[in-house]
C-alpha positions in Angstrom: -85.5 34.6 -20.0 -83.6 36.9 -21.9 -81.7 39.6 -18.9 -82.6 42.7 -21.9 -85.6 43.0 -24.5 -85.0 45.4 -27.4 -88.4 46.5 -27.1 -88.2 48.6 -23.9 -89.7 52.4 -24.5 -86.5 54.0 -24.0 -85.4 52.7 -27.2 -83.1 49.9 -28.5 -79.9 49.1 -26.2 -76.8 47.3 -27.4 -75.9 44.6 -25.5 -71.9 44.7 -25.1 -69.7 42.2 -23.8 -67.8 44.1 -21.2 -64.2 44.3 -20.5 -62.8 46.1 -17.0 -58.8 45.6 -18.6 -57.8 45.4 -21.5 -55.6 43.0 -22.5 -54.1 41.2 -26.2 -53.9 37.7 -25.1 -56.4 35.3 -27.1 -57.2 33.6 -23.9 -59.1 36.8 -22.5 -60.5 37.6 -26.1 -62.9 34.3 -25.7 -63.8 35.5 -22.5 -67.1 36.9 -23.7 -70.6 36.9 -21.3 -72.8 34.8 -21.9 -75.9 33.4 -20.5 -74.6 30.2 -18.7 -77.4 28.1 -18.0 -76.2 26.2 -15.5 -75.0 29.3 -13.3 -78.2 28.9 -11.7 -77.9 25.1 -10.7 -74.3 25.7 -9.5 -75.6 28.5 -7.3 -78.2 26.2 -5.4 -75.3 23.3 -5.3 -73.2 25.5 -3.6 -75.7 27.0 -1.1 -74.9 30.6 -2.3 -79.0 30.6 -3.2 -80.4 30.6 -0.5 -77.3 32.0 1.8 -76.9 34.6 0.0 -79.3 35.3 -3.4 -82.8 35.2 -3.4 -82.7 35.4 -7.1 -79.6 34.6 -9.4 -78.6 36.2 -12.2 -78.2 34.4 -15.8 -75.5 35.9 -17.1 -72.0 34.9 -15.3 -69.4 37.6 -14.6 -66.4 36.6 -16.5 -62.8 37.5 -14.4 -59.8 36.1 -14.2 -57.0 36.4 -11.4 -53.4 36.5 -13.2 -53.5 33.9 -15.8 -56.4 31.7 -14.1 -60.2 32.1 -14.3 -62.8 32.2 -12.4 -65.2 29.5 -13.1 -68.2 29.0 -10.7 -66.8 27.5 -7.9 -63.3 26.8 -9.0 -60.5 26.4 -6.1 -58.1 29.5 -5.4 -55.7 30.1 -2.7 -55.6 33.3 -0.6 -52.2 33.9 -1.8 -53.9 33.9 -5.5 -56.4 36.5 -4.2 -53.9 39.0 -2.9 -54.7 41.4 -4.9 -57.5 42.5 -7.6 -58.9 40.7 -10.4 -56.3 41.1 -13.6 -59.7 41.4 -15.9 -63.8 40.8 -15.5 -65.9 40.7 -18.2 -69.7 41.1 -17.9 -72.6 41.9 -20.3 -74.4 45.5 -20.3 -76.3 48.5 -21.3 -73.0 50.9 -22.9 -74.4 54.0 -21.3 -75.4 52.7 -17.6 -73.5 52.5 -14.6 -72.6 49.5 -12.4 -71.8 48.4 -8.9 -69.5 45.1 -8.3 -69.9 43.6 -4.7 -67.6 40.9 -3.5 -68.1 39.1 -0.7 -67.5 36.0 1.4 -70.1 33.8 2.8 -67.7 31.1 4.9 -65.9 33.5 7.5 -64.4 32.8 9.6 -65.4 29.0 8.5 -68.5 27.0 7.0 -69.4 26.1 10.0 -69.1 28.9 12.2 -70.0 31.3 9.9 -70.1 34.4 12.3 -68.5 37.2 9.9 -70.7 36.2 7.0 -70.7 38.8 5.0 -67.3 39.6 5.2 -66.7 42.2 2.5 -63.9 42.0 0.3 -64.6 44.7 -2.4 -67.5 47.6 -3.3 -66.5 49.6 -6.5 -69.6 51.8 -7.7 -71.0 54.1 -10.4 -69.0 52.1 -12.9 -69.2 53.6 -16.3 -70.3 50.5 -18.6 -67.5 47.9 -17.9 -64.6 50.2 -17.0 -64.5 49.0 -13.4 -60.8 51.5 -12.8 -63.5 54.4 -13.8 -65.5 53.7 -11.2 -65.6 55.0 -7.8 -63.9 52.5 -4.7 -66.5 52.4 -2.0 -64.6 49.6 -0.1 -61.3 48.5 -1.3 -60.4 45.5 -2.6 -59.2 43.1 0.4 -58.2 39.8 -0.4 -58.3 36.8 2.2 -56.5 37.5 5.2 -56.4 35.5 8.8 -59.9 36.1 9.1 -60.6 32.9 7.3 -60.6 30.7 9.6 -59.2 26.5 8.0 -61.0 24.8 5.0 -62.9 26.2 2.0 -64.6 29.6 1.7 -67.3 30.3 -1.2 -66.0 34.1 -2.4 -69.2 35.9 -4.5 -68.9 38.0 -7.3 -71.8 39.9 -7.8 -72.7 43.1 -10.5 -76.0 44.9 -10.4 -76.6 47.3 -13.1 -77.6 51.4 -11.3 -81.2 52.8 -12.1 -81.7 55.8 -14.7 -78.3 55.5 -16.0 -77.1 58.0 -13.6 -74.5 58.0 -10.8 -75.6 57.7 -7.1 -74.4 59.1 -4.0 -72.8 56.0 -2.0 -72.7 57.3 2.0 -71.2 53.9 3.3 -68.2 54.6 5.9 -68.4 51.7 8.3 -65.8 49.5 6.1 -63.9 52.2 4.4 -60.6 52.8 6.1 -61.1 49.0 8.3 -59.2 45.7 7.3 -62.2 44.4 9.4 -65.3 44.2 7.5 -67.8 41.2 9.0 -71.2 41.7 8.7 -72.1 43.1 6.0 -75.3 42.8 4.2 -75.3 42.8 0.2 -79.2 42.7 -0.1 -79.8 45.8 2.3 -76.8 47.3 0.4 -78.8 47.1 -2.9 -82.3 47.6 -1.3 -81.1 51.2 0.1 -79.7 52.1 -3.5 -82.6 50.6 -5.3 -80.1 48.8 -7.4 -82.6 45.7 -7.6 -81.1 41.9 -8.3 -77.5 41.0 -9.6 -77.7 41.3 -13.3 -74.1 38.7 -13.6 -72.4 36.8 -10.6 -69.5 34.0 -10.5 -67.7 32.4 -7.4 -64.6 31.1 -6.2 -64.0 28.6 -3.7 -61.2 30.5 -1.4 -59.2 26.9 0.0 -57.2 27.5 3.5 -55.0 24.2 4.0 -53.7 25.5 7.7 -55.6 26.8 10.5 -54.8 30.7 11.7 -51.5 30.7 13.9 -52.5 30.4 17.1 -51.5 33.6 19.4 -49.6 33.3 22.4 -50.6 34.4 25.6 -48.3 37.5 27.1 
């Protein structure tokens, strides 16, 4: 089902393929979103519906970490996550703002998933796609010694904000913290009324060693 209908009563909205960095290289510039049909299939494979969504999105979100993309479910490294996304790309309304969540589901492992959700990154009130325009409600983390040895599923969500206006964001609990367990994305977007992810990817974050182990004093 198409995510937009041109009929709506506010009048006709252009779709845009969305861009958070610019960049010249023809690799990015075929990095347009699109509906991905099966997004949906890949998010049931990999448990992310039901552990995380109740509803997925169709469109994927687009990104790419230095010179290698994202694509659903794709292995990274932590030290490939060190720091922010080089470029995302996602499909939207020109004149409403956005939220981007990011969060892992497999912390401190798949098994003893205690810290799920451990948030990695909140960025909100994000003009169309210019992501560096918005405002940082959590700042980007990347994978650290919290995750625990094996694979970790790391979700990518956007959700497009109602009435095309900014909102007031009053979350302080992960702010200033490298700790962040716990969080919950659905309450997050229930208190905002920011409704269902309108585009979502994930990575699969690999740890090949366990966490040092510390030594007693």
């Amino acid at each position: 089902m198409p995510l937009y209908e041109s009929s709506l009563i506010f009048g006709i909205w252009t779709l845009v393929s969305c861009v958070s960095v610019p960049t010249t290289t023809e690799q990015d510039a075929l990095l347009v979103s699109t509906p991905l049909p099966n997004l949906q299939d890949s998010l049931r494979k990999h448990l992310i519906i039901p552990d995380l969504l109740r509803i997925g999105p169709d469109y994927v979100l687009n990104m790419m970490y230095g010179n290698k993309s994202v694509t659903v479910g794709n292995e990274f490294t932590p030290e490939d996550l060190g720091l922010e996304p080089t470029s995302i790309h996602y499909t939207c309304r020109e004149d409403a703002f956005h939220t981007l969540i990011v969060v892992g589901l497999d912390v401190p492992t798949q098994k003893n998933h205690t810290e799920r959700e451990w948030v990695h990154w909140i960025q909100v009130n994000i003009p169309a796609y210019n992501i560096s325009s918005g405002e940082t409600v959590v700042p980007y983390q990347g994978p650290g010694s919290s995750y625990g040895y094996g694979h970790h599923r790391m979700v990518f969500l956007v959700y497009e904000q109602p009435w095309r206006h900014t909102i007031s964001f009053s979350e302080k609990a992960f702010v200033n913290s490298p700790v962040r367990p716990k969080f919950n994305s659905e309450k997050f977007a229930e208190k905002y009324d920011i409704g269902n992810p309108i585009a979502a990817n994930f990575l699969i974050c690999y740890t090949d060693s366990p966490p040092p182990t510390k030594l007693a004093a």
